[in-house]
DRENDRENMI-872395 format. One record per residue (C-alpha): x, y, z. Coordinates in steps of 0.25 Angstrom, whole numbers, plus 5000, padded with zeros to 4 digits. Each point is the difference from the previous one (the first is absolute). Example, Ala and Ser with C-alpha at 12.3 -4.5 7.8 and 13.67 -1.06 7.14 Angstrom:
// residues 2
504949825031 500650144998 
END
This chain:
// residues 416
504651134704 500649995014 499350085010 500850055012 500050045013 501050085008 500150025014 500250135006 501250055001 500849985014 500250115006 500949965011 501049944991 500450094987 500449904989 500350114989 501150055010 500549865003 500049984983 500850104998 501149955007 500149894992 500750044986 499749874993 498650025000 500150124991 500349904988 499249964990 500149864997 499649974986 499250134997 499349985015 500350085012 500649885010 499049925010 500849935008 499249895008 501449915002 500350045013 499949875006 501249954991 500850145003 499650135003 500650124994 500950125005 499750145006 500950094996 500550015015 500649875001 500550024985 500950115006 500249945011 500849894992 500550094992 500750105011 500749895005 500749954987 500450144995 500550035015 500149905010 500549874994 501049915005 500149865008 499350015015 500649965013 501449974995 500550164999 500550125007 500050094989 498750094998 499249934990 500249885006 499450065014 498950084991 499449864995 500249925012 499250105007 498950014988 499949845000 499849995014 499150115002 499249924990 500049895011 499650085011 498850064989 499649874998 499849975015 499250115003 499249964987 499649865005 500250035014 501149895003 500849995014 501450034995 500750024989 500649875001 498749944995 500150084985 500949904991 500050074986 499749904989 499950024985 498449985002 499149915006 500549864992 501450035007 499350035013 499149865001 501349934994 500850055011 499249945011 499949874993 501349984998 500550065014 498849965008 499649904994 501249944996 500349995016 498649975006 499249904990 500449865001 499449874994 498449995002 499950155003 499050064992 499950154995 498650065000 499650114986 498950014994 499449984984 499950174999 501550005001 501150064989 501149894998 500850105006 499649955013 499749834994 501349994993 500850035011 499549915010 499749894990 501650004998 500350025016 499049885003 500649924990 501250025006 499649955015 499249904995 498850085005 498650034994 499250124993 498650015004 499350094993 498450055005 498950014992 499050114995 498650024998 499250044989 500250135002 501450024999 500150005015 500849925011 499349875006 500550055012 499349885009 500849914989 501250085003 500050005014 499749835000 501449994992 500750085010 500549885010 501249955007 500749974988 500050144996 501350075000 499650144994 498750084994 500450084987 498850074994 499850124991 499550125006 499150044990 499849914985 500850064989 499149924991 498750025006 500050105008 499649935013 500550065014 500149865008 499650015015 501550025005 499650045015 499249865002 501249924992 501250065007 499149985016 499949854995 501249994994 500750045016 499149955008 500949854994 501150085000 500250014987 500750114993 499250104986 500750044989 499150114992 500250044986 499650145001 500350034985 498650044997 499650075012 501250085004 499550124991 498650005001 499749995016 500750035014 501149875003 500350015016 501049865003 499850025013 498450015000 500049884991 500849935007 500749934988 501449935002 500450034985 499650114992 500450004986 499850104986 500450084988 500450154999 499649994985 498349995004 500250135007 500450094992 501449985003 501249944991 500249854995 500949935006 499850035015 499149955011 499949955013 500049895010 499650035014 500449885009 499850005017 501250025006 500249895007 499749914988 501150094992 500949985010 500049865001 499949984984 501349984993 500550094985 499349944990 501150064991 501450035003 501050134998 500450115001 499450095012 499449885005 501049975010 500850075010 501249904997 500649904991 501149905000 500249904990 499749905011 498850075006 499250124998 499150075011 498750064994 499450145004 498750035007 498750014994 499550074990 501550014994 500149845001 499150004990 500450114991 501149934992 500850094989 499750144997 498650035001 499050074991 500450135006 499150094990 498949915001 500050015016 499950164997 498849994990 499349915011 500250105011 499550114990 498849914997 499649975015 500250185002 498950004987 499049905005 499850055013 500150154993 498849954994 499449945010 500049855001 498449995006 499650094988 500749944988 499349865007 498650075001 500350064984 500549864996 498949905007 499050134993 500449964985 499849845004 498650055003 499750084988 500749914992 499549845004 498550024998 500250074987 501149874994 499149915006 498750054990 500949994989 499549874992 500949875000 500850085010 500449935014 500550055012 501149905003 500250015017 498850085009 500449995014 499450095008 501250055003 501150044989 500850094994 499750104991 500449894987 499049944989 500349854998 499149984986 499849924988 499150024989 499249904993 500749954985 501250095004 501449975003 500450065011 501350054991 499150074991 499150075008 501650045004 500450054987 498650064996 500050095012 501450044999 499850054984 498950105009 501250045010 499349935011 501249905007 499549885008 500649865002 499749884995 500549845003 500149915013 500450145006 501549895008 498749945008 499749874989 499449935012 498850105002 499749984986 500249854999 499050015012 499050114993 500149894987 500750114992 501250034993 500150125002 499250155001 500150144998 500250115011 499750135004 500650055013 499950145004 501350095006 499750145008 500150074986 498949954993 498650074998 498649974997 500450044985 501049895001 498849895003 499150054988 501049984990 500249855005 498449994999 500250054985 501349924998 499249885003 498950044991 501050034989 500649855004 498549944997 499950074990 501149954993 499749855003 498550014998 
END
C-alpha cells in the first residue's frame, strides 16, 4: 500500500480556480478523472485564450497589412498588438526584435540559416551542450556542414548538471556563437545562463537560448540576461500550436538577411531585383498565423493574471513533494538531479520499458511522456534509451502527484 503525503495547500496561489479554467481537465480518460503531467511536451488551454481564438475567427478574420477594408484593419491591429504584448512580456527594446515564428524549431532555424548561413565559415565552431532538444543540434549540425564548420557539444555531470568549467574551457577563439537551452526539456535542469552569456561576451561571442522550457514557469527579462537570441513556443504556455517566438538584438536582425522569401517581406520587387522590409517583417514571409498570434497575447494576459512568481513557487512546490516520494519507490531512478530545475521528473523503473510505464499510467487517466523526449544525446550520455516523464503546469495539485505514486504502484504491480 502506497502511503502518501500531501503538502499543504498553497495559499497564495489558488489552483482549484486555475483548474477550472481549463475545460480539458473535466474529462475522464478511460474511466479516470484526467491527470495531466505532460506539460513539458504541451500544455493545455484556458478558456480565455480559447475565446480569444475563437473571437477572432467568428469576427475578425481576414489577411493582415495588405487591406483597407475593416477586417483587414481589425486583424492587423489584433496581430500586432500581440507584438507589442510579447514585448512587454519578455521585456525586449522594440518591437522590431519580436519575429513570429511557428515555434521554437522555426526560431533556432531561423538564425541558423540567416545568421549563421552569413557569419560561420570553415573552422568556425558552434558551442551546445549534451542537455539540448535536436531542435537546437539539427539545425546547426546542417549550417556547420554547410560552412565547413564544427559542432562542439559540453559535457555534463552525473547529476544531470552543466560541467560548466568544461563549458567554459570549450569556449575559445574559434567560437562563432553559444546556443544553449535555458532550462532541460528532458531533465529538467536550469543551466547557469548568467555565467555562460558573461563568458560568452567577454570573446565577443554571441548566445542563442532555447527558452522553450522556461518561458512558462519563471520571469524572462532579454535585457537582464543580456542574451543575443532569444527563442521559444507558444504551445508550452498555454497558448496555441503553431506560433512562437524568436527575439533577436536589433542590430544583429538588422544586419541578418530573409531566410525566407515573399510576400510582406519586401517593400519592392522587380524581376530583376527585389528590396526587402525592415525587421521583424523581413522575416515574416507569407500570411502569418494570425489567430495563433492572438491565443499567444491571451496566454501572456493569463499568466501574468495569475501571477508568474506564484505559479513558479506552486510548480517548484509539486517537484518538492513529488521527487523524495518517486525516489522511495523500489527500482525507481530519478533520471537528472541538479540542483537547479524545473518542476519535471526524468525516471526510469527497474524491469520496465519506459513505454509501458506510459501505457499503464495512462489506463489510470494519469498523462506522462515517454521516449528520448527530441534530446537522444542526453540519453545516449545517461546510457539509456529512453525514460518516462512527469512535468508539472500551473494546474496541477498535490492530488495530481498521489495518483502518479499509485500509478506507479499499479505499474509494479503489474510487472512484479
Amino acid at each position: 500500500m502506497n502511503h502518501i503525503a500531501l503538502a499543504q495547500t498553497d495559499r497564495t496561489f489558488d489552483v482549484d480556480a486555475a483548474r477550472r479554467q481549463f475545460p480539458v481537465l473535466a474529462r475522464m480518460v478511460h474511466g479516470k478523472p484526467l491527470a495531466y503531467l505532460d506539460n513539458g511536451a504541451s500544455a493545455q488551454r484556458p478558456q480565455c485564450v480559447i475565446d480569444a481564438v475563437d473571437d477572432y475567427e467568428r469576427h475578425h478574420h481576414a489577411n493582415i497589412h495588405r487591406g483597407v477594408h475593416t477586417l483587414s484593419q481589425e486583424a492587423t491591429a489584433l496581430y500586432e498588438s500581440a507584438r507589442d504584448r510579447l514585448v512587454r512580456f519578455i521585456h525586449a527594446r522594440s518591437r522590431s526584435e519580436i519575429i513570429f515564428v511557428r515555434g521554437t524549431t522555426e526560431a533556432i532555424n531561423l538564425v541558423a540559416r540567416s545568421w549563421g548561413g552569413t557569419q560561420l565559415r570553415a573552422g568556425d565552431e558552434v558551442l551546445i551542450t549534451h542537455l539540448e532538444h535536436h531542435a537546437n543540434i539539427v539545425p546547426w549540425q546542417m549550417a556547420c556542414a554547410t560552412a565547413g564548420a564544427h559542432l562542439i557539444a559540453a559535457p555534463l555531470t552525473p547529476e544531470g548538471e552543466l560541467d560548466l568549467p568544461a563549458f567554459l574551457g570549450l569556449l575559445g577563439p574559434r567560437t562563432r556563437l553559444v546556443a544553449v537551452a535555458h532550462v532541460s526539456n528532458a531533465l529538467g535542469t536550469a543551466l547557469p545562463v548568467a555565467q555562460i552569456i558573461e563568458a560568452a561576451h567577454a570573446q565577443g561571442v554571441p548566445v542563442l537560448l532555447d527558452g522553450a522550457q522556461a518561458i512558462a514557469h519563471q520571469r524572462v527579462d532579454v535585457q537582464q540576461l543580456d542574451c543575443d537570441f532569444y527563442a521559444f513556443s507558444g504551445h508550452k504556455m498555454y497558448a496555441p500550436t503553431g506560433i512562437g517566438v524568436l527575439y533577436g538584438r536589433e542590430s544583429l536582425l538588422a544586419a541578418m538577411p530573409p531566410w525566407q522569401g515573399g510576400g510582406d517581406m519586401i517593400l519592392s520587387v522587380s524581376i530583376a531585383h527585389s528590396t526587402y522590409n525592415e525587421p521583424p517583417w523581413k522575416f515574416e514571409a507569407g500570411t502569418p498565423n494570425i489567430s495563433g498570434a492572438v491565443g499567444l497575447a491571451a496566454a501572456i494576459d493569463y499568466l501574468e493574471a495569475l501571477g508568474r512568481d506564484r505559479v513558479a513557487d506552486h510548480e517548484q512546490r509539486l517537484l518538492r513533494l513529488a521527487t523524495p516520494q518517486l525516489a522511495a519507490i523500489p527500482g525507481l531512478k530519478i533520471v537528472g538531479t541538479a540542483r537547479e530545475k524545473a518542476a519535471v521528473i526524468s525516471f526510469t523503473l527497474s524491469g520496465v520499458h519506459p513505454h509501458d510505464i506510459g501505457t499503464i499510467l495512462d489506463q489510470e487517466g494519469i498523462a506522462v511522456r515517454t521516449g528520448h523526449h527530441c534530446a537522444m544525446p542526453v540519453m545516449t550520455y545517461c546510457g539509456l534509451a529512453a525514460t518516462a516523464r512527469a512535468s508539472f503546469g500551473c494546474y496541477n495539485t498535490e492530488s495530481d502527484v498521489a495518483r502518479l505514486l499509485t500509478g506507479l504502484e499499479r505499474v509494479r504491480e503489474v510487472f512484479a
